[in-house]
C-alpha positions in Angstrom: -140.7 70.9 39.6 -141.3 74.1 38.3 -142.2 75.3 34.6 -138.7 76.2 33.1 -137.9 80.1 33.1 -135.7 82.3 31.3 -133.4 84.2 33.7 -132.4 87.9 32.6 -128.7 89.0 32.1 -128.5 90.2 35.8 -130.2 87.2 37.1 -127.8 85.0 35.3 -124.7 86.3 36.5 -125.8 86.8 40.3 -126.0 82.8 40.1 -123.0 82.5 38.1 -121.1 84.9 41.2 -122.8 82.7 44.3 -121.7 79.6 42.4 -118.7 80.3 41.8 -117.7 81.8 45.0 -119.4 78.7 46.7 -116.6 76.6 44.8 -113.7 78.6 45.9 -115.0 78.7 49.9 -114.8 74.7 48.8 -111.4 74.7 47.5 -110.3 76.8 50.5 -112.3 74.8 53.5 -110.6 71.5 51.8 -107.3 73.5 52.0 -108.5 73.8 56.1 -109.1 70.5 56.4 -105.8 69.4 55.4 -103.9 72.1 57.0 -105.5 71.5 60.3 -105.5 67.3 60.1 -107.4 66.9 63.2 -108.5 63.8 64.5 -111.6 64.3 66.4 -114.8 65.0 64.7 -112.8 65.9 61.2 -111.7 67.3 59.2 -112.7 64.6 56.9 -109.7 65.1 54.7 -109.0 61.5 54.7 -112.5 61.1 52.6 -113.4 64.0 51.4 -110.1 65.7 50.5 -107.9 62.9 49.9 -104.7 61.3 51.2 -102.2 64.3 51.7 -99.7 64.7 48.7 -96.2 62.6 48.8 -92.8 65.0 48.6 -90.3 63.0 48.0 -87.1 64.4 49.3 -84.8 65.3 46.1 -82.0 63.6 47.3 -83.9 60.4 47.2 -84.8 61.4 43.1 -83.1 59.7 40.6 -82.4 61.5 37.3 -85.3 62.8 35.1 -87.8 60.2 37.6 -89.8 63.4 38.4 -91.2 63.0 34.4 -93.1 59.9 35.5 -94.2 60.6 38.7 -98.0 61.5 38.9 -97.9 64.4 41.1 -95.4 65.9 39.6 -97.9 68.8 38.9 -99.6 68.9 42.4 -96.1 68.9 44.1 -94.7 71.9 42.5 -97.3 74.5 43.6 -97.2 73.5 47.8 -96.5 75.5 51.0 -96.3 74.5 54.8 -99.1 74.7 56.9 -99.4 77.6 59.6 -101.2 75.3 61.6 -98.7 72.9 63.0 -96.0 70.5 61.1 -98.3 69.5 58.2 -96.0 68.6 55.7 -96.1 70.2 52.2 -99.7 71.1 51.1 -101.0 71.9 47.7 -103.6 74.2 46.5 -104.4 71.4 43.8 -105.3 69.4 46.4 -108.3 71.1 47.3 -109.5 71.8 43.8 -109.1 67.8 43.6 -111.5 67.1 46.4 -114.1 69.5 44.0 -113.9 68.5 41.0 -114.0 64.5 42.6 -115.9 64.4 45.6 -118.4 67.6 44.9 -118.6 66.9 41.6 -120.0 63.3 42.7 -122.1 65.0 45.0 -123.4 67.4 42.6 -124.1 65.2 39.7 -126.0 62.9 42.1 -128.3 65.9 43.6 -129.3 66.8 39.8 -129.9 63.0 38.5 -132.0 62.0 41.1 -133.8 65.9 40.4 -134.2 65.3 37.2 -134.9 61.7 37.6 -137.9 61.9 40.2 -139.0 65.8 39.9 -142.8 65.0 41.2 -141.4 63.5 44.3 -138.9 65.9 45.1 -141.3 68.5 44.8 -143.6 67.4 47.0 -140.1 66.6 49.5 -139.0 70.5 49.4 -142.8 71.8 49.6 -143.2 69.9 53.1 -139.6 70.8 54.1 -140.2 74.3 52.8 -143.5 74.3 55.7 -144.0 75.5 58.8 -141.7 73.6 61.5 -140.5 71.3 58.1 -136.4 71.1 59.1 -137.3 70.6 62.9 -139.6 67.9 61.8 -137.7 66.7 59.0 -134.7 66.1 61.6 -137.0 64.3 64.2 -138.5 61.8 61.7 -134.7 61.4 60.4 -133.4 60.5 64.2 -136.5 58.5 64.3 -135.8 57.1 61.3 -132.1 55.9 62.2 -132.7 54.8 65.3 -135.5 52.0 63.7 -132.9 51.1 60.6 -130.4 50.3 63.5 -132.9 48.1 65.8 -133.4 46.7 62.3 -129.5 46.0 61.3 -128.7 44.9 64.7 -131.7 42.1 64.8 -131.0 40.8 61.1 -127.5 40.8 62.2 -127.9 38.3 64.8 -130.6 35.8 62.8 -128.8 33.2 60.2 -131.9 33.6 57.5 -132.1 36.9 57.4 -128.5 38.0 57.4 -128.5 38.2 53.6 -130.9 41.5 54.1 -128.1 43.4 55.9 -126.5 44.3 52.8 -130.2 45.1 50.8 -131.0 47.0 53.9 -128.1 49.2 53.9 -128.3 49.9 50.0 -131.9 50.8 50.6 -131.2 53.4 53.2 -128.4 55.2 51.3 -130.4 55.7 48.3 -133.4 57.4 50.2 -130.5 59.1 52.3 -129.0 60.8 49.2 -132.4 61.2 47.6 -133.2 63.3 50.8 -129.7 65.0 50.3 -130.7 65.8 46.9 -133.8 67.4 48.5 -132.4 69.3 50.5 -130.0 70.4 48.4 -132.3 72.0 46.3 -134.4 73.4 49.3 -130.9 75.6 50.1 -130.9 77.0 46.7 -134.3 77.8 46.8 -134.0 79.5 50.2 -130.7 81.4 48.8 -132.6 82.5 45.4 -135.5 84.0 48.0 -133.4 85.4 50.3 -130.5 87.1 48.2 -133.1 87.8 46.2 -131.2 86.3 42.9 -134.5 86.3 41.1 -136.2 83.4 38.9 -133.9 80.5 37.7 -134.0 76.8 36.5 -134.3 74.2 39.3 -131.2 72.8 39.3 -129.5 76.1 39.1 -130.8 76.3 42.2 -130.4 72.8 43.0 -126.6 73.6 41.8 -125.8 76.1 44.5 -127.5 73.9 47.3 -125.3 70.9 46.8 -122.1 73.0 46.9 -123.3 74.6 49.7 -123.9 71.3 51.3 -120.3 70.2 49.7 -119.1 73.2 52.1 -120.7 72.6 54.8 -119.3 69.8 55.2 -115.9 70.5 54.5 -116.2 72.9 57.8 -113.5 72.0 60.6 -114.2 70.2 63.0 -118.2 70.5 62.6 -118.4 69.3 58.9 -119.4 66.2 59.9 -122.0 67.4 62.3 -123.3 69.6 59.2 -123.1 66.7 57.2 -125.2 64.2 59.8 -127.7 66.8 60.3 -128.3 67.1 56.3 -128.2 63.5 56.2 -131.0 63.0 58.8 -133.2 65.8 57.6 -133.1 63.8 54.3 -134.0 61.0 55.9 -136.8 62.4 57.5 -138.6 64.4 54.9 -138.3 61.5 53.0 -140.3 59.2 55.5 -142.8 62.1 55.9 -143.3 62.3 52.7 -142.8 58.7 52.0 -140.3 59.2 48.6 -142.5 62.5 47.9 -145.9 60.7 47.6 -148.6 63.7 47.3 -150.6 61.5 49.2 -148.1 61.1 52.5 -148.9 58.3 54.4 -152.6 57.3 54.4 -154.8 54.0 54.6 -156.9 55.8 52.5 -155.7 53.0 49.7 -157.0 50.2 51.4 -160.3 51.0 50.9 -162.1 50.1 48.1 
């Protein structure tokens, strides 16, 4: 990572502006999602968003039952969707899927940042390089397809079936380790090209998670957005193998 920096006033509040207006296109594309309620390929409102929020009808309310009812608060701020017959749908419910599901995403991006900064360095830098996402997203498919061979064969062998599970738990943690990259690679890209200026790392890193958060809140193609980010993790994080300067060599073999 790099050496920390002191932002000027400007600086500071051009971040504060993109982050913040990255939050509310979040909010909103959430609000999308469960306006729209498509089936085919999203919008992920049953997992990202949430279950849609349960009107009771008033005549089925008994006396003073609202008090204890937990969405008593996201049911009084609601409108219908344009859409098609939606049901009742609540602004709240898209600043729930922020504060739960982004801010899961979010605070995962910055601990594994903070947690391996040599490695993730060395991640962006190749992913920052010439050809890196098209490369990145071929090693990912790559990648996938071997971890599936890999799940299908332990699947079908009584001694190793016990290395499903381990296998799995392997691959999401360098799968949102190479999210986390990613993430920060976006912020970096949106700091050079909006020319925001010099910032901390996971201001940066900030802004590229909820930009991944949004892209994947996108109807219809969120999920695609979210595959594709999923695989290019993946990958840089096979090329790199977790962010080793030295990549992969047999170099250590000799001695």
């Amino acid at each position: 990572m790099s050496e920390t920096v002191q932002p000027s006033g400007s600086t500071r509040w051009r971040w504060v502006i993109a982050i913040a207006g990255l939050a509310i296109i979040g909010v909103l594309l959430a609000l999308a999602d469960i306006a729209l309620n498509a089936p085919w390929l999203g919008p992920m409102s049953d997992v990202v968003v949430g279950p849609p929020v349960a009107v009771s009808p008033l005549k089925e309310r008994l006396p003073g039952s609202d008090r204890f009812e937990r969405t008593r608060s996201v049911q009084t701020f609601t409108f219908i969707s344009p859409f098609r017959p939606r049901g009742p749908i609540s602004p709240l419910q898209g600043l729930r899927a922020l504060l739960s599901n982004g801010a899961a995403l979010i605070f995962i991006a910055l601990a594994v940042l903070v947690v391996f900064p040599n490695q993730a360095r060395t991640a962006v830098q190749r992913l920052e390089g010439s050809g890196g996402p098209v490369i990145a997203i071929a090693a990912g498919v790559a990648t996938a397809l071997l971890v599936i061979a890999a799940l299908l064969l332990l699947r079908f062998t009584l001694i190793f079936l016990v290395l499903v599970p381990v296998l799995a738990a392997v691959v999401v943690a360098i799968a949102l380790f190479g999210i986390a990259c990613v993430a920060l690679a976006l912020g970096r890209l949106m700091q050079t090209r909006l020319r925001f200026g010099a910032a901390h790392p996971l201001v940066a890193a900030l802004a590229g998670a909820l930009l991944v958060f949004d892209l994947a809140l996108i109807p219809y193609a969120g999920i695609v957005a979210l595959a594709v980010v999923t695989i290019a993790g993946l990958g840089i994080v096979t090329l790199t193998r977790f962010g080793s300067a030295s990549g992969w060599s047999f170099r250590d073999l000799n001695w």
